[in-house]
Each structure stands twice: as structure tokens, then as C-alpha cells.
C-alpha positions, 0 to 999 in steps of 0.5 A: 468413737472417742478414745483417749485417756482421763486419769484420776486419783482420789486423796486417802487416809490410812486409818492406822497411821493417819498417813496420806496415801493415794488410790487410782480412783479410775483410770478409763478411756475417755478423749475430748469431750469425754474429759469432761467428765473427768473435769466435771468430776475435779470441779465438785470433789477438788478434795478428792483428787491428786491428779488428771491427765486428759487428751486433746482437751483442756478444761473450759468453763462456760466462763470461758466461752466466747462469741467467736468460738461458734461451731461451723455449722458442717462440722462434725460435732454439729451434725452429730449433735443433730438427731438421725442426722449421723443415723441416716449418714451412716446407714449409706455404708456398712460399719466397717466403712464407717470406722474407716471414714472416722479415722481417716478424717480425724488423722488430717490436720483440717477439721471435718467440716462438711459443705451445705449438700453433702454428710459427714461421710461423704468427706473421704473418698472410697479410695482413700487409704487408712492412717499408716499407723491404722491397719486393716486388723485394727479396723477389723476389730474396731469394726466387730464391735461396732456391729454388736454395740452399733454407733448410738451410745457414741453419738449420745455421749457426748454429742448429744448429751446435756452439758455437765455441771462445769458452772454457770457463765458467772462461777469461775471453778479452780481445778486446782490439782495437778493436770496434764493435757496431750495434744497431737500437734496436728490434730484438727480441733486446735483449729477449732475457733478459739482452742488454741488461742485459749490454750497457747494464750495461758488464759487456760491457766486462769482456770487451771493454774497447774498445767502442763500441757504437752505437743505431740509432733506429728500427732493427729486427734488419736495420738494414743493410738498413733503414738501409744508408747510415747503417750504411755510414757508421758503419763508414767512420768506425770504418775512418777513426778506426783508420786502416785505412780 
């Protein structure tokens, strides 16, 4: 249900020239709490990489946290956190109606925040049409594969996973490579308290001191697939200023 991209390479050496040379060490789809991984990866091997690129998502230690940065309880992510919450949600549709719903409410600007009486689902109206950059071939595809594979997988990682080892509320982990994080300017979760505050304010940059971080105008949360060309080229020229491209 999470889409988007972590890009991270790995420092070698050349046995013959003892030269530095670089190797893409993984290059995989990976968005919001997906980066995580990509996060988590840098804290225990900061030796091994050169460079990361992540969507919608900056690193933020447990350190970080604070008190105000609670999640409603009608949020989606807390709803799907919920075990057979999302499962029972669902199975009111067919899988198609379900890939609709999802992109339909995360190309909005609010967050998906469902009141006390009613699911996740139930935040669309039937009528609603898709994103202008969504078409009906793509759902369609989406769709198909979500029948063969169904929704669990997506709900356990990461809703429902264990937290990573990012450290614990007294380490303050440096992630000191090179890293880039791509954010829609519209996309809902810079209204989830305390993001935005956390990454306009630079204390992002106690933890990650070289960040660049880059608004996409018009972007909502799947600005890779809204904008694929421009977040394409944004990741090139991250490739070509650190000279791994």
C-alpha cells in the first residue's frame, strides 16, 4: 500500500587499486514507514553507505519524539495498527474498491482521519472519482495483484510491525551520509502533529546534519507515482552530485 523509493549504496574497495569505488547496494521501493528500514539500515552500517534517498519520510529517532506527536485515534495508521480492524474494513468491498478508496484519500491534502462510528473505508463516497493521474488501467492493475497476494503483508509492514532498532529514547544516532528526502507539498502526513514542525524547524538536522529536503508543488502522498518524471530526475541528480550515479 506504501510506495515510493530508498536508495542506498554501499563504500567498496578495489582489491587491485585499493581505490574507493561504490556499488548500488539496493535500490527498492520503499515510502514513509518503509524508509525506516532504509534508516535503520544507515544507523547500524553508517560505514557502509554513501547515500539515501527516501520519500515523504525524514529520519526520526525515538529521541525525537514528543508528547504532542500522538496519533489521532481515527487515523488510518492507528486503525491498521489494530488487529482485524483493517481486515474487517475491507472485506465490506471487493479488492478493487479497496485500491480505489486508498488512492483516493491519499491524494487529499487532510489526513485520513475516520470519526468514532465509522472505518477507514467509509471515507470516500462511491462516486468519488480517482486521482487525474490514477486511471482506471492502473487500478486495474493495482487490483490484480492484490487479489493474488491480498492486503496482509501490507498491513504487517509496517503497521503492525515491531519498531526497528533507530535506538532508544536516550542514543542520539547520526545518520551522517548524504540524504535526500521528497515530499509532495500537499501530502497529508505534514499534518501529522509535529512532522512538519520537526522538519521546516532544521531540528531534523540535529540528527541528520546533510539533508536536503525537496517540495514537490502539487504533490500529494504518492508523489512518485503523481509525478514520476520530475521525482525521477531528482534522484539522478542526487546520484550525479555524489558521484554514484
Amino acid at each position: 500500500m506504501h510506495h515510493g523509493v530508498a536508495l542506498i549504496a554501499e563504500r567498496q574497495k578495489s582489491t587491485c587499486t585499493n581505490r574507493p569505488l561504490s556499488r548500488l547496494l539496493s535500490f527498492c521501493h520503499c515510502q514513509r514507514f518503509w524508509s525506516m528500514v532504509a534508516y535503520s539500515f544507515v544507523v547500524l552500517h553508517q560505514e557502509k553507505v554513501v547515500g539515501i534517498v527516501t520519500l515523504g519520510m525524514a529520519f526520526m529517532p525515538p529521541v525525537a519524539y514528543k508528547h504532542h506527536f500522538a496519533l489521532p485515534e481515527g487515523f488510518y495508521v492507528t486503525r491498521w495498527q489494530e488487529h482485524g480492524r483493517a481486515e474487517n474494513d475491507f472485506v465490506r468491498f471487493d479488492v478493487k474498491t479497496v485500491v480505489r478508496n486508498i488512492y483516493i484519500f491519499f491524494s487529499r491534502s487532510e489526513m485520513p482521519i475516520a470519526d468514532e462510528d465509522q472505518e477507514i473505508m467509509d471515507l470516500v463516497e462511491p462516486s468519488t472519482p480517482l486521482p487525474s493521474w490514477f486511471t482506471e488501467k492502473d487500478l486495474a492493475t493495482y487490483a490484480a495483484l492484490y487479489e493474488k497476494s491480498g492486503f496482509q503483508i501490507a498491513l504487517q509492514v509496517p503497521y503492525r510491525s515491531s519498531r526497528l532498532n533507530l535506538g532508544s529514547i536516550e542514543q542520539v544516532p547520526i545518520v551522517k551520509a548524504p540524504t535526500m528526502v521528497i515530499i509532495g507539498k500537499e501530502d497529508y502526513a505534514l499534518k501529522v502533529p509535529g512532522v512538519d514542525e520537526y522538519i521546516r524547524s532544521g531540528e531534523v538536522k540535529k540528527y541528520v546534519p546533510n539533508l536536503e529536503t525537496i517540495y514537490v508543488p502539487n504533490g500529494y502522498h504518492f508523489v512518485h507515482e503523481q509525478f514520476p518524471g520530475h521525482v525521477n530526475q531528482l534522484i539522478l541528480t542526487f546520484l550525479d552530485h555524489t558521484k554514484y550515479a
